[in-house]
C-alpha positions in Angstrom: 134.2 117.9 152.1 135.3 121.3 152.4 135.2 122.2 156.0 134.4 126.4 155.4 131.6 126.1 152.7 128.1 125.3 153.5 126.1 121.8 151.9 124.3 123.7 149.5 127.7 125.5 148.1 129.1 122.6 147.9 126.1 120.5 146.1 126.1 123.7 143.5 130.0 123.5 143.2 129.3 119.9 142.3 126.6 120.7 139.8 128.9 123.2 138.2 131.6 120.8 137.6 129.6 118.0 136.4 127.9 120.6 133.6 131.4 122.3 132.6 132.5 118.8 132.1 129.7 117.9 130.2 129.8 121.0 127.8 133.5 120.6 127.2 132.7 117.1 126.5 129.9 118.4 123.8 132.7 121.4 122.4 135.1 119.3 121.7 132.5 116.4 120.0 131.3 119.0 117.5 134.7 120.6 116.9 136.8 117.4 116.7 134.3 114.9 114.6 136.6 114.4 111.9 136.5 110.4 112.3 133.4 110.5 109.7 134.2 111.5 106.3 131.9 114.2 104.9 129.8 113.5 102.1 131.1 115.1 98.8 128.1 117.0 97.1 126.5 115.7 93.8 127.6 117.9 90.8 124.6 118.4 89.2 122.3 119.9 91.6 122.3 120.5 95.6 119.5 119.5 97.2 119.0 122.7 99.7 119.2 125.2 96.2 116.0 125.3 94.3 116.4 124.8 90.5 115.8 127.2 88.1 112.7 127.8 86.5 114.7 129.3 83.3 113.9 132.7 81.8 110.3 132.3 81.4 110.5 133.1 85.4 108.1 135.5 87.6 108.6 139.0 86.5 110.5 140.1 89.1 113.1 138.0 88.4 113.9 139.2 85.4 115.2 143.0 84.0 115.2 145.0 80.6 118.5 146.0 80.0 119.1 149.7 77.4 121.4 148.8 74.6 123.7 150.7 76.3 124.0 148.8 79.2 123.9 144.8 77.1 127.0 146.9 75.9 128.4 147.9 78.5 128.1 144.0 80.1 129.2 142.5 76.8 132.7 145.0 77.3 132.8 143.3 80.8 132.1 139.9 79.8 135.1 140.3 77.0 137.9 141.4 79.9 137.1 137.6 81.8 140.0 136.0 80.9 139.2 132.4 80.2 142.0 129.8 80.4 
């Protein structure tokens, strides 16, 4: 016991340490939990993305495009260097 703090300071100093130790403790659990391997998502689909519904969507998912702008987006599509 520390002789020039009252009980109560040093029941709360206790407190304190015990939940600092547990918090580090919980850190360094969710930093450092590399001893599972993670789960390689499936190549086809993931499971949190909806699928498509295709073009035949809701309306506002889709937009007219001018000639000049299909164009314009075909010119774009040309400079993507494929390999």
């Amino acid at each position: 016991m520390l002789p020039s703090i009252s009980l109560a300071q040093e029941i709360g100093l206790a407190v304190l340490l015990v939940v600092a130790i547990v918090s580090f403790t919980g850190l360094r659990h969710l930093r450092g939990d590399d001893r599972f391997p993670h789960a390689q998502p499936a190549a086809e689909s993931l499971p949190m993305i909806p699928s498509q519904r295709g073009s035949a969507g809701h309306p506002m998912e889709s937009v007219e495009l001018t000639e000049a702008e299909k164009q314009a987006f075909a010119g774009l599509v040309r400079t993507i260097p494929l390999h």
